[in-house]
C-alpha positions as CSV (number, residue, x, y, z in Angstrom):
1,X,-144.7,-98.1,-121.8
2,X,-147.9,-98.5,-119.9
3,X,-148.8,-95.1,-117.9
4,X,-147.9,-96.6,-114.7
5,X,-144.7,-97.2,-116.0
6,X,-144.0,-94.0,-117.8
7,X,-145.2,-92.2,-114.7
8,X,-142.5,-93.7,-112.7
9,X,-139.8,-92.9,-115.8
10,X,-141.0,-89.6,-115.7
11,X,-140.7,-88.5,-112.1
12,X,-137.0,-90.9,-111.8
13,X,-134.0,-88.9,-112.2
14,X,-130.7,-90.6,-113.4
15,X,-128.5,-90.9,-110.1
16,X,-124.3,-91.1,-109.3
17,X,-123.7,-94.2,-107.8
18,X,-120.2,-94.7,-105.9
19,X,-117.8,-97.8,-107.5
20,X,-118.4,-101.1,-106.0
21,X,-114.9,-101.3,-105.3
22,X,-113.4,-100.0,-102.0
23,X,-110.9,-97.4,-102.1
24,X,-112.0,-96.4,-106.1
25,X,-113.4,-92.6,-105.8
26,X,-114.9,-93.2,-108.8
27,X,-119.0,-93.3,-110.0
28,X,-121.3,-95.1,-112.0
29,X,-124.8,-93.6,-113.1
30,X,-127.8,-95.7,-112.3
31,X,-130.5,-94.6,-114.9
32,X,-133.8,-94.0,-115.4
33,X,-134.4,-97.4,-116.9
34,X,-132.2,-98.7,-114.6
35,X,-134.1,-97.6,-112.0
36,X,-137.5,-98.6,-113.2
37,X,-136.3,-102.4,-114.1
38,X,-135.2,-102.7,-110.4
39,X,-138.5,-101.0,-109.4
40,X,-140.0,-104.2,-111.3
41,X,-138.6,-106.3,-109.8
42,X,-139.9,-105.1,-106.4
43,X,-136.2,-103.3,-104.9
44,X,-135.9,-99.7,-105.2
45,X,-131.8,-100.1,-104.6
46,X,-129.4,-99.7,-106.7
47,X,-126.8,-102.6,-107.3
48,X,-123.1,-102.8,-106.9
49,X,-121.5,-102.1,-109.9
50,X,-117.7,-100.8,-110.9
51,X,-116.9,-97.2,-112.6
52,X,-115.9,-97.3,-116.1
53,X,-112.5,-96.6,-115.0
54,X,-112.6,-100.3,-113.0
55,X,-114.3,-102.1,-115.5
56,X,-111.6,-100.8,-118.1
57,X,-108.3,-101.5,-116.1
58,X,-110.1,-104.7,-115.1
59,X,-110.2,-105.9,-119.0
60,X,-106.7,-105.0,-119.3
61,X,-105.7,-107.4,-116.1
62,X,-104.5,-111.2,-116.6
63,X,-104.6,-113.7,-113.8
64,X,-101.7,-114.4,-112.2
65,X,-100.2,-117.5,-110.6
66,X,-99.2,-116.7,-106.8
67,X,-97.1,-119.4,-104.8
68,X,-98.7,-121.6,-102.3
69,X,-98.7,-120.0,-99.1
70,X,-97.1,-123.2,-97.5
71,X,-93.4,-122.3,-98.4
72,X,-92.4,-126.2,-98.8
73,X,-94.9,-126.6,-101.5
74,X,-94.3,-125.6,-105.1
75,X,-98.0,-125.1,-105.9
76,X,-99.8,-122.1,-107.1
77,X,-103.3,-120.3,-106.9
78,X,-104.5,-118.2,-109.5
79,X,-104.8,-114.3,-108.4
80,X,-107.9,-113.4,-110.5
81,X,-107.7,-109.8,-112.0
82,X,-111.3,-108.9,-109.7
83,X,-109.0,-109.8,-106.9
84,X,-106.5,-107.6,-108.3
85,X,-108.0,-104.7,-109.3
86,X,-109.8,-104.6,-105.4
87,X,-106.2,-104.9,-104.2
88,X,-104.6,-102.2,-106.1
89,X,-107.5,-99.9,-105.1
90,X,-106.9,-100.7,-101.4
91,X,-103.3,-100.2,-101.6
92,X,-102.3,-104.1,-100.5
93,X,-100.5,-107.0,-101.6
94,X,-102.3,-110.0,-102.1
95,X,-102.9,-112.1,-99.2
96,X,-101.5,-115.9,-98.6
97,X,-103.3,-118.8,-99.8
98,X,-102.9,-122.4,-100.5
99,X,-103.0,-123.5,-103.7
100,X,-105.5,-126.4,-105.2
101,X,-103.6,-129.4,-103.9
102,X,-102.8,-128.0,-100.5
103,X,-106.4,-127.1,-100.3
104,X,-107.6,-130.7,-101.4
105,X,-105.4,-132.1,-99.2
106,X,-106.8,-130.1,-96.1
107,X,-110.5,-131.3,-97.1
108,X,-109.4,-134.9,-97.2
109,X,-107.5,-134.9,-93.9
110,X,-109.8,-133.9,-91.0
111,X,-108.3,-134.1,-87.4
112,X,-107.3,-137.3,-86.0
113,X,-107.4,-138.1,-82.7
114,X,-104.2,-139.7,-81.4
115,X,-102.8,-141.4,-77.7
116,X,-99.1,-140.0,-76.4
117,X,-97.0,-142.9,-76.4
118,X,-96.0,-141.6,-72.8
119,X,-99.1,-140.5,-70.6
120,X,-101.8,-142.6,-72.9
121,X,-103.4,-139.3,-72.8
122,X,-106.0,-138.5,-76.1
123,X,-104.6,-135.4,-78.2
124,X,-105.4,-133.9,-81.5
125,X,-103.4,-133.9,-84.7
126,X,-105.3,-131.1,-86.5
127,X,-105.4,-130.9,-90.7
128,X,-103.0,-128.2,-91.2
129,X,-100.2,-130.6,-89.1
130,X,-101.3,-133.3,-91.2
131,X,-101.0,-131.4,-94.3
132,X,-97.0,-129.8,-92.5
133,X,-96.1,-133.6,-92.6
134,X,-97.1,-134.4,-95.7
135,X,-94.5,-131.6,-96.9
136,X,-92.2,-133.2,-95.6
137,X,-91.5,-129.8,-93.0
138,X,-92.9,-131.5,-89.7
139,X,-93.2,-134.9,-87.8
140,X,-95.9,-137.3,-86.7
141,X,-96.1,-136.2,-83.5
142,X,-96.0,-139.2,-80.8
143,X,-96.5,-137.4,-77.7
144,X,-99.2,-134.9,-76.1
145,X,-98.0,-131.3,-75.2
146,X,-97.5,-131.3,-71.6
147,X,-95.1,-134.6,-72.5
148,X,-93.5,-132.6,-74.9
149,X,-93.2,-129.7,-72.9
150,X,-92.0,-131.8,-69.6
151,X,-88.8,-133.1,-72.1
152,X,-88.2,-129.7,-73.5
153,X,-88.1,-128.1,-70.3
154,X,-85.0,-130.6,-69.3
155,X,-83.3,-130.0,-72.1
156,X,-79.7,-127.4,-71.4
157,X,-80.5,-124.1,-73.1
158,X,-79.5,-123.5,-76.4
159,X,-76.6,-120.9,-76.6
160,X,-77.8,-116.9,-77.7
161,X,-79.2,-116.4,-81.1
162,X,-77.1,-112.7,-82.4
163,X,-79.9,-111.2,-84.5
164,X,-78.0,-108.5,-87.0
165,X,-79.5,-104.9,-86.9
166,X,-82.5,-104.8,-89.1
167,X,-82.0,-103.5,-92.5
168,X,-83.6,-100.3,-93.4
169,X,-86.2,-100.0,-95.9
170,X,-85.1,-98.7,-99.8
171,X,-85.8,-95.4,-100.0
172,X,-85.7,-93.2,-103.5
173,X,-84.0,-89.6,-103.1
174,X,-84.2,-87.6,-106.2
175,X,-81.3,-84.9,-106.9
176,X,-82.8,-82.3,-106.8
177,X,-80.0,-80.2,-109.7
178,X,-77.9,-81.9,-111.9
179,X,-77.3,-82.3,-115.9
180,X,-80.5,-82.7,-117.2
181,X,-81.6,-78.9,-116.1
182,X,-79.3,-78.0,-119.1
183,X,-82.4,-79.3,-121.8
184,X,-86.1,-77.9,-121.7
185,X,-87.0,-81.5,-123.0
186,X,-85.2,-83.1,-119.7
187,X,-85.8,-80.6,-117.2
188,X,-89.1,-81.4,-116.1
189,X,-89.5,-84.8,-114.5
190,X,-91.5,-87.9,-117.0
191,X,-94.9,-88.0,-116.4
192,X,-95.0,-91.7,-115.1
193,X,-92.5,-90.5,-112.0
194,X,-95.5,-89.1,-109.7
195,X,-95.1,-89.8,-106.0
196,X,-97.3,-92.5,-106.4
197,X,-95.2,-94.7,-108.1
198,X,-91.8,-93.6,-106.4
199,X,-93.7,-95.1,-103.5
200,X,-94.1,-98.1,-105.4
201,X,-90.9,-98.9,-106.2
202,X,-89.5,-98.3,-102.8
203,X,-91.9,-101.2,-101.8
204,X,-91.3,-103.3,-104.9
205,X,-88.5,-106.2,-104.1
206,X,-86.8,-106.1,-107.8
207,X,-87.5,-102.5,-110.0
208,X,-87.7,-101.9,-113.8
209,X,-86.8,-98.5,-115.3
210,X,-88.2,-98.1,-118.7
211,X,-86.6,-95.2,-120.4
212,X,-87.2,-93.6,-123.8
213,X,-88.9,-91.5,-126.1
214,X,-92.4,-90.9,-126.9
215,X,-92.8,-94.6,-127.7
216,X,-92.5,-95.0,-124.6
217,X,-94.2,-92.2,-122.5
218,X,-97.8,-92.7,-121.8
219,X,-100.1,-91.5,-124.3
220,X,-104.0,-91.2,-123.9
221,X,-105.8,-94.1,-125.9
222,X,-103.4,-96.0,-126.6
223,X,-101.9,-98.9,-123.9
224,X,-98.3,-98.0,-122.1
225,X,-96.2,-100.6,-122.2
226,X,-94.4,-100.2,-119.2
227,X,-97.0,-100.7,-117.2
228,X,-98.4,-104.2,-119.0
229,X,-95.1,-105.3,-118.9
230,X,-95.1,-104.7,-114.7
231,X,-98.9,-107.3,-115.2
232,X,-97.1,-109.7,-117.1
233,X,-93.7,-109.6,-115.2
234,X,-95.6,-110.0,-112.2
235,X,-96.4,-114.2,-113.8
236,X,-92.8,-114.5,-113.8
237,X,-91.7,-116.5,-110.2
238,X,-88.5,-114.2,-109.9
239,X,-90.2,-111.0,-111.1
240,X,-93.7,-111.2,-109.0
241,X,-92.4,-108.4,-106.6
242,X,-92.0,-105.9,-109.3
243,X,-92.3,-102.7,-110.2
244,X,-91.8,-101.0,-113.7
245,X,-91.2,-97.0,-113.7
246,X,-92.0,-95.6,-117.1
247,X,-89.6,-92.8,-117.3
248,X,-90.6,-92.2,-121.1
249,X,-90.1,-88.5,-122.1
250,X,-91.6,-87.0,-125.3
251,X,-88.6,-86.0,-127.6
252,X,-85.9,-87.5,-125.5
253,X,-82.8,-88.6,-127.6
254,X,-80.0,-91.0,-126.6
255,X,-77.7,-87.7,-125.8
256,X,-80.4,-86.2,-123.2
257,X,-81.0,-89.7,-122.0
258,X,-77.4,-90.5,-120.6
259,X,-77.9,-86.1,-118.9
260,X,-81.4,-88.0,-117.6
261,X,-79.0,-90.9,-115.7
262,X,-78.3,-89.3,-112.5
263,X,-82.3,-88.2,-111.7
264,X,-84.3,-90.8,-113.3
265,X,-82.2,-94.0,-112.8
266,X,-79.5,-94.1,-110.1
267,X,-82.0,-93.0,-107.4
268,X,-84.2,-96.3,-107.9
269,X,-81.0,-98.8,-108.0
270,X,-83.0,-101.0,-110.3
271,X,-82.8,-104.5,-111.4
272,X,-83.3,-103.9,-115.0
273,X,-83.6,-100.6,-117.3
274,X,-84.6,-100.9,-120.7
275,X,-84.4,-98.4,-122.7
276,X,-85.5,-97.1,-126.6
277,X,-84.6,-93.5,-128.3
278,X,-85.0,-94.7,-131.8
279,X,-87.8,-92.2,-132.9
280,X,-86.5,-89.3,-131.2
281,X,-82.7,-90.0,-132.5
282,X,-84.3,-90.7,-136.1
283,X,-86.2,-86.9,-135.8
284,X,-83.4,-85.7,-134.2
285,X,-80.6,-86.1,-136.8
286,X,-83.1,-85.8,-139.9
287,X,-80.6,-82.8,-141.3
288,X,-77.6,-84.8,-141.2
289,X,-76.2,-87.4,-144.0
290,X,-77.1,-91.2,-143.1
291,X,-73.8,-92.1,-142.2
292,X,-72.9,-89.1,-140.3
293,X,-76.4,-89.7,-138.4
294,X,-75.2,-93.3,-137.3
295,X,-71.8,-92.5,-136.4
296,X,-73.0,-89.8,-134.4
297,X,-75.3,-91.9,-132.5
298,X,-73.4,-95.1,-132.4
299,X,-70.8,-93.0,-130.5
300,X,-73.7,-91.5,-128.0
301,X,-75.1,-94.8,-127.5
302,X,-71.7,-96.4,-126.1
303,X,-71.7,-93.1,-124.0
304,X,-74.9,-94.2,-122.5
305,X,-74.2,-98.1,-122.2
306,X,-70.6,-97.2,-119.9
307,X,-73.1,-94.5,-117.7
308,X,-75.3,-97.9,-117.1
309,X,-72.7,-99.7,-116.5
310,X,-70.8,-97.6,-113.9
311,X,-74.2,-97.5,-111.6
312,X,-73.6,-99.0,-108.1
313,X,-76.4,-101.3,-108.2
314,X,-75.1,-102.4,-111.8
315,X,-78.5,-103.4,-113.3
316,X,-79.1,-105.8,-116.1
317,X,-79.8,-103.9,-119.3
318,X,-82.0,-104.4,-122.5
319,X,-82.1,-102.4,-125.5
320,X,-86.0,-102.5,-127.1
321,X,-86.7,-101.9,-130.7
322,X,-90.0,-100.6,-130.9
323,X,-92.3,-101.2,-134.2
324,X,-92.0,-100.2,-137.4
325,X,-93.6,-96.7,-138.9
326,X,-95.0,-96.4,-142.3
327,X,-94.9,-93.1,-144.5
328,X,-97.7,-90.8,-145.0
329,X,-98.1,-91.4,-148.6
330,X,-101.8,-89.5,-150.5
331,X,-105.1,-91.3,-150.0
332,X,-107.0,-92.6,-147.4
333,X,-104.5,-94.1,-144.5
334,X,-107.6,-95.9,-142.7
335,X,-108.7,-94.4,-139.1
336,X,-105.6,-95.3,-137.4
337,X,-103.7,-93.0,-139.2
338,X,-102.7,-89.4,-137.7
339,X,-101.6,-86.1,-140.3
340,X,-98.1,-86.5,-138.4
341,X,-97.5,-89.6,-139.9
342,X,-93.6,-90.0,-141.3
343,X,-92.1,-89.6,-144.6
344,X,-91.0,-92.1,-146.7
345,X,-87.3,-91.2,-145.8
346,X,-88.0,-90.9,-142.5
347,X,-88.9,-94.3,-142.2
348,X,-85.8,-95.3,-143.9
349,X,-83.4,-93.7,-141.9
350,X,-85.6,-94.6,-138.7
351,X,-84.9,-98.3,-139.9
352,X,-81.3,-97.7,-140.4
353,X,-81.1,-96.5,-136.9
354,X,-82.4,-99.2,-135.3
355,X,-80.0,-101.6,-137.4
356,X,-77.2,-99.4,-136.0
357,X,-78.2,-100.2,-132.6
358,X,-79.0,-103.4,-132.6
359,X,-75.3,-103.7,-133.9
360,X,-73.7,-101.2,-131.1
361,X,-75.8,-103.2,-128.2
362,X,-74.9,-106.7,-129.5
363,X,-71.3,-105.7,-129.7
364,X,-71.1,-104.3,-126.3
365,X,-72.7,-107.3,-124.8
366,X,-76.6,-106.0,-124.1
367,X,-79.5,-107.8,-124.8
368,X,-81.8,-106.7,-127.8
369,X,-85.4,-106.9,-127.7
370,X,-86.2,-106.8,-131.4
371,X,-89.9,-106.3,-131.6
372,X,-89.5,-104.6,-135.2
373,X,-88.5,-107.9,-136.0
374,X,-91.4,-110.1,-135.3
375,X,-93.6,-106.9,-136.7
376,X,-91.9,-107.3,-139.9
377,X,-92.2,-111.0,-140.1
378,X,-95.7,-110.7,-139.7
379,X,-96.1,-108.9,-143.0
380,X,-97.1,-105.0,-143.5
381,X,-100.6,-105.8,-143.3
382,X,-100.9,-107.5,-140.2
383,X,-98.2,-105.3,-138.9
384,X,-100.8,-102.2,-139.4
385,X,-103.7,-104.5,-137.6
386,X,-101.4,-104.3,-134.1
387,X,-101.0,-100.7,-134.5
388,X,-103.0,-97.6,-132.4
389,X,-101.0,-94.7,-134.3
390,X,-98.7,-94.8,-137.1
391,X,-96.2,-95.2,-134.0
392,X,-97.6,-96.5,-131.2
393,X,-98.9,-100.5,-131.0
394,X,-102.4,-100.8,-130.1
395,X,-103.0,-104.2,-127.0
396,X,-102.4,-106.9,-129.3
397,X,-99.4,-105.2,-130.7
398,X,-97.9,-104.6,-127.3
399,X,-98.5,-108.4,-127.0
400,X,-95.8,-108.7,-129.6
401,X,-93.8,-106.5,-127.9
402,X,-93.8,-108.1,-124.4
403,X,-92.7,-111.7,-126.1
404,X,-89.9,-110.3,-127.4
405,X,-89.1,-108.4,-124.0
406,X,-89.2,-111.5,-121.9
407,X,-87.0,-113.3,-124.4
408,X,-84.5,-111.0,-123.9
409,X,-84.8,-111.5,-119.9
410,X,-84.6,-115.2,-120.2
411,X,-81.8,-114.5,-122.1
């Protein structure tokens, strides 16, 4: 640097910055450097910029195609993830829009003067009527107000309209006792069920519970799947009002999920669970003979289908097989790789369970979202490449995963 410039480095001090969002609590450092670029370039201000917190959830956001805000027109606009994230930190849905064509066709059209066919008086049919008639949802119109008025006003009253009581809004109410206080493993609420998101799926139109196991509860570093399959349910036209609860406890077995039922199900009335207790069930029954193992949970997992099916709000259910696991065998197991890694007869039996299941869920009727399946396919090797943990899929793995999820809606 020339001493001008170090002089001003020297004397600078970095700075905390607040997140150009609104609503975001979050900071951003503005730097020495930084700070002597924009001195420069003759501002002494800092920019707006996002926290690393913003600029991370913003890479994990897809856009997403609204409907047209015209409710005749079967167009779309694209909700852009910036606008999404600045929504989400604001606490609002996104706001009406028209779509491309709508738009277009509002630019092409401008107001047109036309004469009432009664009174000869001048009146104007503005864009937005234009664009109404068009749709095929309002009329030419042929006479000025006051003409249309004067004949409305002769017209015999149309009998009472009987508006019904207004409904009242969904609330959640959690038990507070009930048979998941019996387990230290269910006693304590999942970490996804804060306030927060109860909140949000009282104002959600359709709700998703994901329940399961640690491949389901969030875990730092690696994605949760829960909540990119709320972002890409969101592109679906019947599932855009969504919210997905991850309800994943650590350690949570098929047995302790049905005690869970009552607390962390019934009280959202939801649309669709979804549900995987694989691992835990595989870790669970390690001491007992295969077969003995499977009959066991076969026998748990038809307990835990009929609690589903005797909800009141009698929600569409999906049974997800997560990803394989592969053994800790000696050597280097690449950076991915964590000391807890499974046996090789782990992984067997962990394979044999998921067979099992797939075979108890097909037989009573539930869909199954095989992502094991399509991670197999792949081959071991590109398998791995999708993989955070030697159980948990990394983003493009979870990809994988929410393919074979949305199958099994369609389905």
């Amino acid at each position: 640097m020339c001493k001008e410039c170090f002089g001003f480095f020297e004397k600078a001090r970095d700075q905390e910055q607040p997140c150009a969002n609104r609503g975001c609590e979050g900071k951003w450092v503005w730097t020495r450097s930084m700070q002597l670029a924009a001195h420069l370039r003759g501002h002494d201000q800092p920019g707006h910029r996002m926290c690393e917190a913003c600029q991370k959830e913003l890479k994990e956001l897809k856009p997403i195609q609204e409907p047209c805000m015209e409710s005749a027109c079967q167009g779309t606009w694209t909700y852009e993830p910036s606008e999404q994230l600045k929504d989400r930190r604001l606490g609002r849905q996104p706001q009406g829009r028209h779509c491309p064509g709508c738009n277009k066709f509002l630019k092409e059209h401008p107001s047109q003067e036309l004469s009432c066919e009664k009174c000869g008086k001048v009146f104007s049919w503005t864009s937005h009527e234009q664009l109404l008639t068009h749709l095929g949802v309002f009329q030419k119109p042929a006479c000025c107000a006051e003409c249309n008025s004067r004949e409305l006003s002769e017209l015999p009253p149309p009998a009472p309209v009987i508006i019904p009581a207004a409904q009242t809004a969904f609330r959640v109410e959690i038990p507070v006792g009930g048979a998941w206080k019996e387990n230290p493993v269910t006693r304590d609420w999942p970490e996804g069920m804060t306030n927060e998101e109860i909140a949000w799926m009282e104002k959600a139109e359709r709700r998703v519970v994901f329940l399961g196991d640690e491949m389901v509860a969030a875990e730092p570093g690696t994605p949760s799947l829960p909540s990119l399959l709320e972002a890409s349910l969101k592109g679906e036209a019947s599932w855009r009002d969504c919210a997905v609860l991850n309800a994943g406890v650590r350690k949570c077995t098929t047995f302790l999920g049905s005690l869970r039922i009552g607390r962390d199900v019934a009280p959202f009335k939801p649309h669709l669970v979804i549900f995987s207790f694989s691992l835990a069930d595989t870790l669970a029954t390690a001491s007992l003979e295969t077969s003995e193992a499977l009959g066991q949970l076969a026998a748990q997992t038809q307990a835990f289908l009929e609690a589903l099916q005797a909800l009141e709000s009698k929600p569409k259910v999906i049974c997800w097989l997560p990803n394989p696991i592969y053994p800790q065998v000696g050597g280097d197991h690449g950076a991915w790789r964590e000391n807890l890694a499974p046996d090789v007869q782990t992984v067997n039996r962990y394979g044999a369970v998921l067979r099992n299941l797939k075979k108890v869920c097909e037989a009573s009727g539930v869909a199954v979202a095989d992502g094991k399946a399509i991670f197999d396919m792949q081959g071991q090797k590109t398998a791995m490449e999708g993989m955070a943990t030697w159980k948990r899929p990394n983003a493009e793995g979870c990809k994988t995963h929410l393919r074979a999820l949305l199958e099994a809606l369609k389905a």
